[in-house]
Structures are given as structure tokens and as C-alpha cells.
MDTraj code that builds the backbone (N, CA, C; nanometers):
import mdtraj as md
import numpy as np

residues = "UNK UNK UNK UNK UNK UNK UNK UNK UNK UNK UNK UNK UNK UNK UNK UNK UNK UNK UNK UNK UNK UNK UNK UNK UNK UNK UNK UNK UNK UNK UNK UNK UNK UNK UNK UNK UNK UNK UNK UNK UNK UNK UNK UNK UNK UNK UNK UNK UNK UNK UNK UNK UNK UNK UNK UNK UNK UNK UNK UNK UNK UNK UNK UNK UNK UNK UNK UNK UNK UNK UNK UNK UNK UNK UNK UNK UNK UNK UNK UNK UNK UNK UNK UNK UNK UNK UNK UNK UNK UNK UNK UNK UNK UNK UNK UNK UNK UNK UNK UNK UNK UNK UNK UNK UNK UNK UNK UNK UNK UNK UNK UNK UNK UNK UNK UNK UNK UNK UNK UNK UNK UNK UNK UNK UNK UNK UNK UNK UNK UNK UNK UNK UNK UNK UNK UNK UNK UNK UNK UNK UNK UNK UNK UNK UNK UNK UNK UNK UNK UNK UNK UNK UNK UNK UNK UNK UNK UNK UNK UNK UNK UNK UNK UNK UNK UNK UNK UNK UNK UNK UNK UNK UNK UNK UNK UNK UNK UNK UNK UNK UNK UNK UNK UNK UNK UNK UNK UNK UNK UNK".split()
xyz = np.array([
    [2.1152, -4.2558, 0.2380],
    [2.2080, -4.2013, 0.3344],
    [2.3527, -4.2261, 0.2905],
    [2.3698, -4.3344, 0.2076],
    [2.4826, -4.3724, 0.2096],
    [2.5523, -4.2650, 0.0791],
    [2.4967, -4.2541, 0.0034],
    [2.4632, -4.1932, -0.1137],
    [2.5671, -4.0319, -0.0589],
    [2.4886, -3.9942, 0.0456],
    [2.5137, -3.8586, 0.1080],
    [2.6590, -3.8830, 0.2104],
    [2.6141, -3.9967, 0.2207],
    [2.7775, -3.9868, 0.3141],
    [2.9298, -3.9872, 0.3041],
    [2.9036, -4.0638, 0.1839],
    [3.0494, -4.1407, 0.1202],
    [3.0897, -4.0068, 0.0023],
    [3.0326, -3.9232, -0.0288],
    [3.0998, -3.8122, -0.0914],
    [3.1070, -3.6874, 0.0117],
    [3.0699, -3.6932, 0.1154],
    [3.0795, -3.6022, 0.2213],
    [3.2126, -3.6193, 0.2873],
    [3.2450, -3.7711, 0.2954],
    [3.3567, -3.7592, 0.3806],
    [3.4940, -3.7829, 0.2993],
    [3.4834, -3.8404, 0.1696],
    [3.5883, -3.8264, 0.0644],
    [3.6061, -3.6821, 0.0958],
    [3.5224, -3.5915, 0.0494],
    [3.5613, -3.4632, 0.0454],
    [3.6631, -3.3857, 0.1872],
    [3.5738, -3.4705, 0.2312],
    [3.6626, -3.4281, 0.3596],
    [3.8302, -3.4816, 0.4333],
    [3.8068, -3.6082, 0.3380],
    [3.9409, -3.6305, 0.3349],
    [4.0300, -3.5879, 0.2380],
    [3.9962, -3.5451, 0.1641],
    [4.0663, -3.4702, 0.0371],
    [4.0682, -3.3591, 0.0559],
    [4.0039, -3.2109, 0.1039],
    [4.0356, -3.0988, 0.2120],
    [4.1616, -3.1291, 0.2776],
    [4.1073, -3.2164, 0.4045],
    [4.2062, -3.2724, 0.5471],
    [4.3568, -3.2770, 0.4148],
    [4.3741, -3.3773, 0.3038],
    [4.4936, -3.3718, 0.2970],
    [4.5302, -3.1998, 0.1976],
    [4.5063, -3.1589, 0.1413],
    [4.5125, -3.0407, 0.0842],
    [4.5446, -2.9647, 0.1768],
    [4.4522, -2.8830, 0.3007],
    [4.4813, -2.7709, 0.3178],
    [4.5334, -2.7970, 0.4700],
    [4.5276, -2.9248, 0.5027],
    [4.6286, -2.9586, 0.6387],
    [4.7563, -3.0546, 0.6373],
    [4.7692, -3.0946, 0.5016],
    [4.9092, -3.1795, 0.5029],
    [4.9848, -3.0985, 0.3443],
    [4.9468, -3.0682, 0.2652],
    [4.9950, -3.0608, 0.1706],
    [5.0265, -2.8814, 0.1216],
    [4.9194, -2.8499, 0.1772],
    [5.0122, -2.6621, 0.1680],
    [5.0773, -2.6090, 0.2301],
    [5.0142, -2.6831, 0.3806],
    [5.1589, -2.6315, 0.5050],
    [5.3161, -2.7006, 0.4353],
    [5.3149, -2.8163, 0.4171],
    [5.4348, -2.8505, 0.3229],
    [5.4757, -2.7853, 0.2463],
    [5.4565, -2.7483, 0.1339],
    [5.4636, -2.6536, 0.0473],
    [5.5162, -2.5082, 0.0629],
    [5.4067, -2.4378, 0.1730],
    [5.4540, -2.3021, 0.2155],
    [5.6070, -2.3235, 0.2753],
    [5.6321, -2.4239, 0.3733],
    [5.7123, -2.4467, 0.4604],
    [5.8275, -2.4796, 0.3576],
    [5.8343, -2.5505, 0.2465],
    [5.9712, -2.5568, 0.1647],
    [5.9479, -2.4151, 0.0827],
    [5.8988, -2.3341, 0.0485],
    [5.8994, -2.2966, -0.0771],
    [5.9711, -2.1443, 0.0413],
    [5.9305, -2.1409, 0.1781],
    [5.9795, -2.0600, 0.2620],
    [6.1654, -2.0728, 0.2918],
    [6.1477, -2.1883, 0.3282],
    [6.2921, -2.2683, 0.3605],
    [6.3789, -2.2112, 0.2336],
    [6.3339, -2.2277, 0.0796],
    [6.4496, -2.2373, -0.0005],
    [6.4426, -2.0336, -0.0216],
    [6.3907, -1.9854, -0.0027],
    [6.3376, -1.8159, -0.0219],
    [6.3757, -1.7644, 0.1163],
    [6.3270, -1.8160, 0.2352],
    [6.3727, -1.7000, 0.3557],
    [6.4732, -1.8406, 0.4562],
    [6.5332, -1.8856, 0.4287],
    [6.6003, -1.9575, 0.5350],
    [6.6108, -1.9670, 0.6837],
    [6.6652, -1.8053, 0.7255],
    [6.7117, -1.7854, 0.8119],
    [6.5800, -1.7533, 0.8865],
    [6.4786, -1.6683, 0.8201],
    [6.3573, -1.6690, 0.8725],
    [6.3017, -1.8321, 0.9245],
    [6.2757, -1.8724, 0.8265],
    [6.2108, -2.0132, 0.8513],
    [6.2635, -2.1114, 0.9739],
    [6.3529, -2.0695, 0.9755],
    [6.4291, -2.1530, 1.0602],
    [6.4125, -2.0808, 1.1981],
    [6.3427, -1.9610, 1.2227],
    [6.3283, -1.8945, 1.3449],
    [6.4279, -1.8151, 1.3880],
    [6.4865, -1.7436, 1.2734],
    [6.5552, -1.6196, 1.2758],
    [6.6569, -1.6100, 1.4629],
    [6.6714, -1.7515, 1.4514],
    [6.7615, -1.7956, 1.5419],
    [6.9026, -1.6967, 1.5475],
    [6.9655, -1.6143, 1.6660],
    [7.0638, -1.5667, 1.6327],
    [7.2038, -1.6598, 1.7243],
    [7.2931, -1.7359, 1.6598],
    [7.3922, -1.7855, 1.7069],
    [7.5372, -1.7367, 1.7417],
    [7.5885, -1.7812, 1.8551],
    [7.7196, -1.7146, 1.8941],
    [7.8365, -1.8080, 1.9390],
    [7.8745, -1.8869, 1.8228],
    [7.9777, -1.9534, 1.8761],
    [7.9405, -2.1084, 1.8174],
    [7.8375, -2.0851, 1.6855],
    [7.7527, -2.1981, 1.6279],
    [7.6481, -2.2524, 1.7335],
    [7.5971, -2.2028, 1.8606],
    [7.5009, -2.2214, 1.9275],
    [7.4195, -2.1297, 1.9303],
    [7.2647, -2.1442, 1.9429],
    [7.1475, -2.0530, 1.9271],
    [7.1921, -1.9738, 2.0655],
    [7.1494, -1.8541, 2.0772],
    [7.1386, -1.8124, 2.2210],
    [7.0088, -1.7348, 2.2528],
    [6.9397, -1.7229, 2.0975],
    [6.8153, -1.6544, 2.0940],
    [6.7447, -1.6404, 1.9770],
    [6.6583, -1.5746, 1.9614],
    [6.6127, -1.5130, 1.8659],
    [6.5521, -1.3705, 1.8283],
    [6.5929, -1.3257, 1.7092],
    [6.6055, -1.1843, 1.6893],
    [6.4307, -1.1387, 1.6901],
    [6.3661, -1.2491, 1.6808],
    [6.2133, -1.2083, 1.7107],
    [6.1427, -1.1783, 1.8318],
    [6.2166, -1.2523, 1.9245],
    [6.1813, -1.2913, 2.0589],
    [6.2388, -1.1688, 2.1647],
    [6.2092, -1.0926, 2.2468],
    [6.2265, -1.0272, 2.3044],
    [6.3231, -1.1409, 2.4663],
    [6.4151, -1.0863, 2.5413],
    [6.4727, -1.1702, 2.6008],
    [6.5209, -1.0453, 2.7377],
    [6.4761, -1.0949, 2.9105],
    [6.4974, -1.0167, 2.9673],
    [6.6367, -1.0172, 3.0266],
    [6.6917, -0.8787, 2.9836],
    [6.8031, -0.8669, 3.0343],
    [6.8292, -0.7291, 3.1969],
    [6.8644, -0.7806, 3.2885],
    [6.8417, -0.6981, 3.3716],
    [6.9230, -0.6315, 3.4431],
    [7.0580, -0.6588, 3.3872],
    [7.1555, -0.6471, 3.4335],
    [7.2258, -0.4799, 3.4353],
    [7.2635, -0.4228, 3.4915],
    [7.3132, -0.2773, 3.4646],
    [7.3818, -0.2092, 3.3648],
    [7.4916, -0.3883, 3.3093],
    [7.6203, -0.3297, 3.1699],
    [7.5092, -0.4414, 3.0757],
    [7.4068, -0.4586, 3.0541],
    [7.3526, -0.4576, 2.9480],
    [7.2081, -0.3749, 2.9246],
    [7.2028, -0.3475, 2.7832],
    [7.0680, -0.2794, 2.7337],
    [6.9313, -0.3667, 2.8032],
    [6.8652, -0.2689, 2.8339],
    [6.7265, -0.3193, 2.8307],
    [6.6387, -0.3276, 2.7035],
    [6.5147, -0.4284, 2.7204],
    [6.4302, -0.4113, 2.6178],
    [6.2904, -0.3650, 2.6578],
    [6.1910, -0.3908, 2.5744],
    [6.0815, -0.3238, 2.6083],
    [6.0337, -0.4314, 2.7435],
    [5.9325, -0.3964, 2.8201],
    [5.8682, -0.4665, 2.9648],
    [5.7747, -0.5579, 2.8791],
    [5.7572, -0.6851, 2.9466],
    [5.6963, -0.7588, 2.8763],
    [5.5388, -0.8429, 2.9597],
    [5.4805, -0.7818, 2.8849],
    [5.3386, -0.8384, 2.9527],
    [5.2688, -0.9202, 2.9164],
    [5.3355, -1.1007, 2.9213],
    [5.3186, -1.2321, 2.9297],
    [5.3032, -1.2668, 3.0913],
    [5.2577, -1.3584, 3.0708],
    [5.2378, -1.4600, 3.2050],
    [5.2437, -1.5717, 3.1771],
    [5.2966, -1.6650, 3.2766],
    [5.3215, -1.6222, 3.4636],
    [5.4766, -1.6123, 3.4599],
    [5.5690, -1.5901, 3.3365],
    [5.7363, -1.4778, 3.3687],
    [5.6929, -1.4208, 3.2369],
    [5.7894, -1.3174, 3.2723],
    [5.8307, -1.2127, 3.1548],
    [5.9009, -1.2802, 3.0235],
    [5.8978, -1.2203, 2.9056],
    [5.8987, -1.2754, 2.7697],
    [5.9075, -1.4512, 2.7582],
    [5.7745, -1.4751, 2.8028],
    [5.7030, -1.6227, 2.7574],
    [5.6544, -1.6038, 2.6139],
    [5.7642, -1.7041, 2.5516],
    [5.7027, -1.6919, 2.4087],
    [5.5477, -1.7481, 2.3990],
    [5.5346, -1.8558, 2.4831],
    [5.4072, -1.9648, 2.4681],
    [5.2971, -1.8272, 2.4959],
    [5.3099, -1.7640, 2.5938],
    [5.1815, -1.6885, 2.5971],
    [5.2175, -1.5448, 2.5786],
    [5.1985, -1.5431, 2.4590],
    [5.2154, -1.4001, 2.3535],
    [5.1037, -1.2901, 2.3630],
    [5.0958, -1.1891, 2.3742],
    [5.0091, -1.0951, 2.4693],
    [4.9993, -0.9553, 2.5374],
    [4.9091, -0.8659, 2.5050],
    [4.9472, -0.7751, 2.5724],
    [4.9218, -0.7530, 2.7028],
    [4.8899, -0.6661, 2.7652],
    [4.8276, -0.6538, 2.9059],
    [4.6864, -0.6148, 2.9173],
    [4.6568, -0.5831, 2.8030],
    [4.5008, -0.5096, 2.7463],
    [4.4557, -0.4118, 2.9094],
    [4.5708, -0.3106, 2.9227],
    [4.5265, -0.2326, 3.0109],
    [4.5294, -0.1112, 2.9388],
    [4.4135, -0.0403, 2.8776],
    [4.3612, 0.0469, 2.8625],
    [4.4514, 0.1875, 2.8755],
    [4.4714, 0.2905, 2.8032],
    [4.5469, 0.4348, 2.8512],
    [4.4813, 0.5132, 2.9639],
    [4.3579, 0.4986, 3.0363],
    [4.3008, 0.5706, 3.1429],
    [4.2931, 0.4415, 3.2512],
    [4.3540, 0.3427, 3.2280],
    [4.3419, 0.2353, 3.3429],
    [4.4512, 0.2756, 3.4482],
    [4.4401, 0.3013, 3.5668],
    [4.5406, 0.3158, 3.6649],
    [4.5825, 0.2254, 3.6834],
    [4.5861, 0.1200, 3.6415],
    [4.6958, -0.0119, 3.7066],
    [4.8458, 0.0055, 3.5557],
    [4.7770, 0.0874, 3.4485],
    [4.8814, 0.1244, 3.3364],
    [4.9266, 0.2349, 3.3603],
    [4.8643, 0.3003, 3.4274],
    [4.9829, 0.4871, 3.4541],
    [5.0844, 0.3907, 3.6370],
    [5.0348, 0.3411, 3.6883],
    [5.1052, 0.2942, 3.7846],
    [5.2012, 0.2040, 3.7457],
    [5.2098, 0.1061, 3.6709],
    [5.3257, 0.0221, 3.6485],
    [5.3667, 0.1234, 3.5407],
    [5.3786, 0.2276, 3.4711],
    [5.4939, 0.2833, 3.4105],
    [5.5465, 0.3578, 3.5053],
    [5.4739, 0.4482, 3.5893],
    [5.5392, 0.5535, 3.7103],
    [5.6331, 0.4312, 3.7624],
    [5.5943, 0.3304, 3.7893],
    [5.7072, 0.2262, 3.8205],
    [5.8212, 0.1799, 3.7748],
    [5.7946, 0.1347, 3.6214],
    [5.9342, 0.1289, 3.5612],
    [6.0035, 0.3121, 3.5536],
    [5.9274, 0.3951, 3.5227],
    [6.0097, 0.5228, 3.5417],
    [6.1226, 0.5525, 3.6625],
    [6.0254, 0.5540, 3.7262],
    [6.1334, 0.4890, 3.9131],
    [6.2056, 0.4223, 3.9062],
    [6.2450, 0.3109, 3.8554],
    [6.3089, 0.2164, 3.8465],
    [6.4399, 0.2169, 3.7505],
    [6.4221, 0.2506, 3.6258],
    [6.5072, 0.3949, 3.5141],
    [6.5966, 0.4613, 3.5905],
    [6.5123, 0.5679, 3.6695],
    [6.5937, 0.6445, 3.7335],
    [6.6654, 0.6479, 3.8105],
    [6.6670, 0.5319, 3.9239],
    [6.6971, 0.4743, 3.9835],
    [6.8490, 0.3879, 3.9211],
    [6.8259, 0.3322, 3.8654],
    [6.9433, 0.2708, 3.7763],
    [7.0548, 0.3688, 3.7193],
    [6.9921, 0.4779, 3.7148],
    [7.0660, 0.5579, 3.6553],
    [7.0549, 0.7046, 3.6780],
    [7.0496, 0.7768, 3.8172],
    [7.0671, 0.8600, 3.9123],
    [7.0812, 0.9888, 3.8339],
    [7.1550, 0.9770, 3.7891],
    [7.2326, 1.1236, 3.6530],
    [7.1777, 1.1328, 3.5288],
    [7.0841, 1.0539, 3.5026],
    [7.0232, 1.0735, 3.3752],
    [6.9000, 1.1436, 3.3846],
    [6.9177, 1.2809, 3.3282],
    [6.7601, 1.3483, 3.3694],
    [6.6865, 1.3734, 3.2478],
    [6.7403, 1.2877, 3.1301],
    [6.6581, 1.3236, 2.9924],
    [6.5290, 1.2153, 2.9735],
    [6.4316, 1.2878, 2.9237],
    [6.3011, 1.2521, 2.9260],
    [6.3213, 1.0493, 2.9155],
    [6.2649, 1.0049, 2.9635],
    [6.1966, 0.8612, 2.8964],
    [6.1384, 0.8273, 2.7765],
    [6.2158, 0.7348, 2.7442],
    [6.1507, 0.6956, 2.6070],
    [6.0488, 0.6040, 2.6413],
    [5.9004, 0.6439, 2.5625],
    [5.7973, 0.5478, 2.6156],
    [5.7946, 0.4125, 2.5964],
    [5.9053, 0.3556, 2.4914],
    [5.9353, 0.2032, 2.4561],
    [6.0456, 0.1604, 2.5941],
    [6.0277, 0.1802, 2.6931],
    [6.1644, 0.1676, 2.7454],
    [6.0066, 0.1103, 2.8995],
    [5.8896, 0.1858, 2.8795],
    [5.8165, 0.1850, 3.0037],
    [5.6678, 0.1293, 2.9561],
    [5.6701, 0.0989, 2.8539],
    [5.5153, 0.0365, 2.7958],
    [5.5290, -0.0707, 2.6617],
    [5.4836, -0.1786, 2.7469],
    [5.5107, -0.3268, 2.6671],
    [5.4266, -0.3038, 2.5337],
    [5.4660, -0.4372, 2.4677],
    [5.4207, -0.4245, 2.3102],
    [5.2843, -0.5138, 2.3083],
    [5.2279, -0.5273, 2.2207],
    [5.0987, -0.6100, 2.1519],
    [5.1239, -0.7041, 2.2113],
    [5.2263, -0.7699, 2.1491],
    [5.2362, -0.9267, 2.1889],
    [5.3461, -0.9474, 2.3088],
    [5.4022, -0.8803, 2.3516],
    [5.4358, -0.8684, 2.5175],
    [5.6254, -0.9029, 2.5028],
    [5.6496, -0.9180, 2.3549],
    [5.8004, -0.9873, 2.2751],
    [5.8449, -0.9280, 2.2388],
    [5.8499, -0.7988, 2.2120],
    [5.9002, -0.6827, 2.0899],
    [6.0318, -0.7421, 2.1722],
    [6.1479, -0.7818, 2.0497],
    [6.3276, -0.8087, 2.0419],
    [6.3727, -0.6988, 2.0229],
    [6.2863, -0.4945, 2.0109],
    [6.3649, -0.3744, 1.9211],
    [6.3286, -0.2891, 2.0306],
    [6.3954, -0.1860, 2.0529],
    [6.3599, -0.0373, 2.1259],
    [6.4245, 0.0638, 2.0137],
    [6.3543, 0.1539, 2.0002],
    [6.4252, 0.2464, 1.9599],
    [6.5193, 0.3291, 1.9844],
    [6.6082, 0.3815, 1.8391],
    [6.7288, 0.4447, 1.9035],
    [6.7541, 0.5352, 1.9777],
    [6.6241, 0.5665, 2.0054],
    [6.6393, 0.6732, 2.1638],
    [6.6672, 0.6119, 2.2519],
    [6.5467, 0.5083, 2.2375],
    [6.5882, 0.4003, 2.4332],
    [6.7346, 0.3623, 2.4430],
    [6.7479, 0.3362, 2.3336],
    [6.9020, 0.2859, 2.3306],
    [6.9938, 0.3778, 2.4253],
    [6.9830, 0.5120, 2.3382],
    [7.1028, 0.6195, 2.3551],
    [7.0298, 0.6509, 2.5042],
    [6.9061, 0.6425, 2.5530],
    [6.9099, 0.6605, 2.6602],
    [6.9754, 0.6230, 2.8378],
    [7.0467, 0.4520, 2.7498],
    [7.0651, 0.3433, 2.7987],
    [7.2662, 0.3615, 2.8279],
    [7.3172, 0.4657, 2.7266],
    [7.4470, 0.4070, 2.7355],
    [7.5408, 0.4717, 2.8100],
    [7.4507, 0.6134, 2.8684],
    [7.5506, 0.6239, 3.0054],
    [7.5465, 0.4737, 3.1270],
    [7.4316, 0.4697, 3.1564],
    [7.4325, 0.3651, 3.2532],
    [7.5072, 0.2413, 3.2344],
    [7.5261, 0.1413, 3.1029],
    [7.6158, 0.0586, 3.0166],
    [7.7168, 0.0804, 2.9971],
    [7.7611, 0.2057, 2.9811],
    [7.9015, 0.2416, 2.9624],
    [8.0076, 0.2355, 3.1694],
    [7.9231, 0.2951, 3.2127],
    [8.0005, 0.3148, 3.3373],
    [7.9566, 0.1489, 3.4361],
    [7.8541, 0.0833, 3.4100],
    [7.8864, -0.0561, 3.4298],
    [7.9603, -0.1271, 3.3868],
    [8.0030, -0.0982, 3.2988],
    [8.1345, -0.1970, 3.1728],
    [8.2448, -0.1603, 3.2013],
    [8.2904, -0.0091, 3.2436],
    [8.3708, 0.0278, 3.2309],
    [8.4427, 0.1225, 3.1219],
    [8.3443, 0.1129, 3.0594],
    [8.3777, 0.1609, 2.9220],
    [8.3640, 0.3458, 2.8740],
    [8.4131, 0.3651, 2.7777],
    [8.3389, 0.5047, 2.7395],
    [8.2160, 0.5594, 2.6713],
    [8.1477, 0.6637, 2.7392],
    [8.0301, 0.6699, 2.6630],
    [8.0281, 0.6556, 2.4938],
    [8.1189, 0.7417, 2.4783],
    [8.0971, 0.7871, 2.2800],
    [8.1622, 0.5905, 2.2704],
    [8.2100, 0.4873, 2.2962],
    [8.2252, 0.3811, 2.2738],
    [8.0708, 0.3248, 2.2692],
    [8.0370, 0.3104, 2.3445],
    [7.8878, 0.2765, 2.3693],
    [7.8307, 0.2993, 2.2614],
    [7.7858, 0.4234, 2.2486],
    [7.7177, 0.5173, 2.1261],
    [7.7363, 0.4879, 1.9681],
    [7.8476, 0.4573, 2.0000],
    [7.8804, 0.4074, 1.8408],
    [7.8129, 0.2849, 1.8248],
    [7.8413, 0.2097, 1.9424],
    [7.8077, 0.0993, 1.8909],
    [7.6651, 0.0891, 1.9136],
    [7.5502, 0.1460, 1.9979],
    [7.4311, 0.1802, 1.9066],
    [7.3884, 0.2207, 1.7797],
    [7.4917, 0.3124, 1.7974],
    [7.4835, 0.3923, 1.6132],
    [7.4596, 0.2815, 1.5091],
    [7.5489, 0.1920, 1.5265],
    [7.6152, 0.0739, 1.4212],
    [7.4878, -0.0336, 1.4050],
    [7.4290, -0.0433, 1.5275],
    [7.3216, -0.1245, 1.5118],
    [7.1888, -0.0636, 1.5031],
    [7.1134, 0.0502, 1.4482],
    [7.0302, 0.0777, 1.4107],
    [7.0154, 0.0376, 1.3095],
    [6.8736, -0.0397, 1.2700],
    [6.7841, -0.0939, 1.1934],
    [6.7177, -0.0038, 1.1133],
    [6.7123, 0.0579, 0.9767],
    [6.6508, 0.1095, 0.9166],
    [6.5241, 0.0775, 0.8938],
    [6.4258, 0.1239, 0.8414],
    [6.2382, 0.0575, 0.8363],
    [6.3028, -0.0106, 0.7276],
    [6.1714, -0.1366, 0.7317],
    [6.1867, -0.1769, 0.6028],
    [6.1472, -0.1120, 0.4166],
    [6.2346, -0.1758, 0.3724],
    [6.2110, -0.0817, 0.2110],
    [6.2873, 0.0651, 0.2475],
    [6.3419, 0.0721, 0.3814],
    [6.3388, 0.2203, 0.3641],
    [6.2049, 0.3195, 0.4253],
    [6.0493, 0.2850, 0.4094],
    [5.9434, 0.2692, 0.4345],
    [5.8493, 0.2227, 0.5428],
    [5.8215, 0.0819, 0.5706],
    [5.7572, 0.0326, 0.6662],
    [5.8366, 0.0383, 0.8076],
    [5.8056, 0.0412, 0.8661],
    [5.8188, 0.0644, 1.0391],
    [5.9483, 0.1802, 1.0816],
    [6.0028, 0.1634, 1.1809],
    [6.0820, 0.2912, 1.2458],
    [6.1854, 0.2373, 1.2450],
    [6.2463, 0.3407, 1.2694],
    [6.3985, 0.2740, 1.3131],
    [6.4354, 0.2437, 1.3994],
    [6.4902, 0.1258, 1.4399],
    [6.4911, -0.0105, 1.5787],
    [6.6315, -0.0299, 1.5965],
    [6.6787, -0.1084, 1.7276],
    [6.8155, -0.1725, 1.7762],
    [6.7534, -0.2520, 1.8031],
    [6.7849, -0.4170, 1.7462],
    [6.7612, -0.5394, 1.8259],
    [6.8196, -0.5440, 1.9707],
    [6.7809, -0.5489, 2.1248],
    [6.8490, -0.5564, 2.2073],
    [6.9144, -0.7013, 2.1888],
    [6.9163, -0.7805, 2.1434],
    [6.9818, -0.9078, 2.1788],
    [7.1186, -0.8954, 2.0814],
    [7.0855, -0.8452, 1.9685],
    [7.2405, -0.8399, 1.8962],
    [7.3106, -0.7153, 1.9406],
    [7.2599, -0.6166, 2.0336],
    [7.3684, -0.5316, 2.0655],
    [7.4002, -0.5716, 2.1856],
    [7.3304, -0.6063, 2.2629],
    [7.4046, -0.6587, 2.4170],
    [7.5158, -0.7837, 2.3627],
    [7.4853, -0.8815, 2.2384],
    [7.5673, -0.9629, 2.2192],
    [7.6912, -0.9066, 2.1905],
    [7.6612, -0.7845, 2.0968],
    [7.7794, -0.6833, 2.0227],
    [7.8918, -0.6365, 2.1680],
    [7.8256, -0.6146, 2.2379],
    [7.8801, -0.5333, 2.3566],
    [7.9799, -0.6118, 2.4132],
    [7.8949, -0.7546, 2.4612],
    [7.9706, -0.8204, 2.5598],
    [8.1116, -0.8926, 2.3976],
    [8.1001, -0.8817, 2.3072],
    [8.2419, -0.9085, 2.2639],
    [8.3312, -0.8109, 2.2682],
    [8.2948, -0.6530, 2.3115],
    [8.4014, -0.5625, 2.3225],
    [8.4988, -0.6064, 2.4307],
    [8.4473, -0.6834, 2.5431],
    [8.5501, -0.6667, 2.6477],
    [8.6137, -0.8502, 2.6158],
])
top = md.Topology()
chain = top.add_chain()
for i, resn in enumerate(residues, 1):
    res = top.add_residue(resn, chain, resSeq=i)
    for name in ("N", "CA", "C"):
        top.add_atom(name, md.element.get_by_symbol(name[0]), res)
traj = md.Trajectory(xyz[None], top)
């Protein structure tokens, strides 16, 4: 028995340090000196203090700032700890009812806007965090932002313009506005 035991659990302590102390190390510097800003949680700071992160979706609800996508975490809205969708189905009526809801709610906010909805603006993401809407939701967003601020529309607009995100490579994914760096962008106009 002993025979069988004492190379069973060497091994297992030599695993344990390999692939639970010694590659997470590894990945974690070899990340640090290659993606920094990533590694570090793509933290975005304003004034040398974090105020967020460009990964993290963050609810803003206010009238003179952008919205982001609806976020379907529990028990509040964009809980990083419980990352998640709503796993409600496209023929589930509790998912055509909470968008007819945020639609209402859109419109409502913004009385004079009769151009279609952007569906990122009324249906949460995978993981319930998406930090991007697209530059439709955006431009859908900046009459209502502009006349809460005070400001002018084509002001607004630009400064969506300015913050569209190309896919990556040019290639992978769509083209995005982080809401957290343009509402940040915004509130330094005034």
C-alpha cells in the first residue's frame, strides 16, 4: 500500500504546485509585462482614481447621460459577482414583455424620438455586463443627452462619432462606444 501511496501523492503534490501555483504565476507576469492595462483590469481612471472599468458594464440612468445595454444579473443590475444572462428564450413572454418595457420606457424618456430602437439598447448580453452599445444606440441616445445637458445635438454626435470602436484587427466584432468613456467624455464638456 505504501508502495502505491507515496508516489500517488508526490505526484499530486507536484501537479498541485505546477498547474495551481506555478503557471497561474507565470501567465499572470508574462500577462502583466505584454498586456498591462488589461491585467490590471482594464481599470478606466479619472483624476488618477479608478471610477470603473471598460469591461464592466455600469448603470447609468440619468437623462444627460448615455445608457448601456439592460443588465440581467441578480439581485441589482450590473453585478459583476453574478455574471449572466437571463436565459429567457426568444418565444418566452416574460422576454417580449420586459423589452415592450424598456421600449416604453425609451420612449418615454424621449417623447420626440420616433426612430426605430436599437435592439442593444432593449436586450441584455450573455453575461448581463456588456461596457459597449452600438453606434446606433448611441446616436439614438443624443437627442435626449443633448437637450438634458443643454447642449447641441451635432455636439453630442461628434462626440459619439469620436468614440466609436472599430472591430478588432479591423475584423473581429462590430463597431462599439464604450458607455463609460463617453459619458466620462461628456461630463468633461461642461
Amino acid at each position: 500500500m505504501k508502495n502505491i501511496l507515496r508516489p500517488a501523492l508526490v505526484f499530486f503534490l507536484v501537479l498541485t504546485l505546477l498547474t495551481g501555483i506555478a503557471y497561474p504565476l507565470m501567465v499572470t507576469g508574462v500577462a502583466r509585462v505584454l498586456f498591462p492595462q488589461q491585467a490590471a483590469g482594464s481599470l478606466v481612471l479619472q483624476g488618477g482614481k479608478p471610477v470603473g472599468s471598460a469591461l464592466i458594464g455600469q448603470n447609468f440612468a440619468d437623462p444627460g447621460h448615455f445608457w448601456g445595454r439592460p443588465s440581467a444579473t441578480s439581485p441589482m443590475a450590473y453585478n459583476a459577482a453574478a455574471s449572466g444572462g437571463s436565459n429567457l428564450g426568444p418565444l418566452n413572454p416574460a422576454l417580449a414583455d420586459a423589452v415592450k418595457g424598456r421600449v416604453e420606457a425609451l420612449r418615454a424618456a424621449d417623447p420626440g424620438n420616433t426612430a426605430p430602437v436599437p435592439v442593444d439598447l432593449v436586450t441584455a448580453s450573455a453575461s448581463g455586463l456588456d461596457p459597449d452599445i452600438s453606434p446606433a444606440a448611441a446616436r439614438y441616445q443624443v437627442a435626449r443627452v443633448a437637450r438634458a445637458r443643454g447642449l447641441q445635438p451635432e455636439q453630442v454626435a461628434r462626440l459619439v462619432d469620436q468614440h466609436i470602436e472599430a472591430p478588432l484587427w479591423g475584423l473581429l466584432g462590430e463597431p462599439r462606444v464604450n458607455v463609460l468613456r463617453l459619458n466620462l467624455a461628456l461630463n468633461d464638456l461642461h
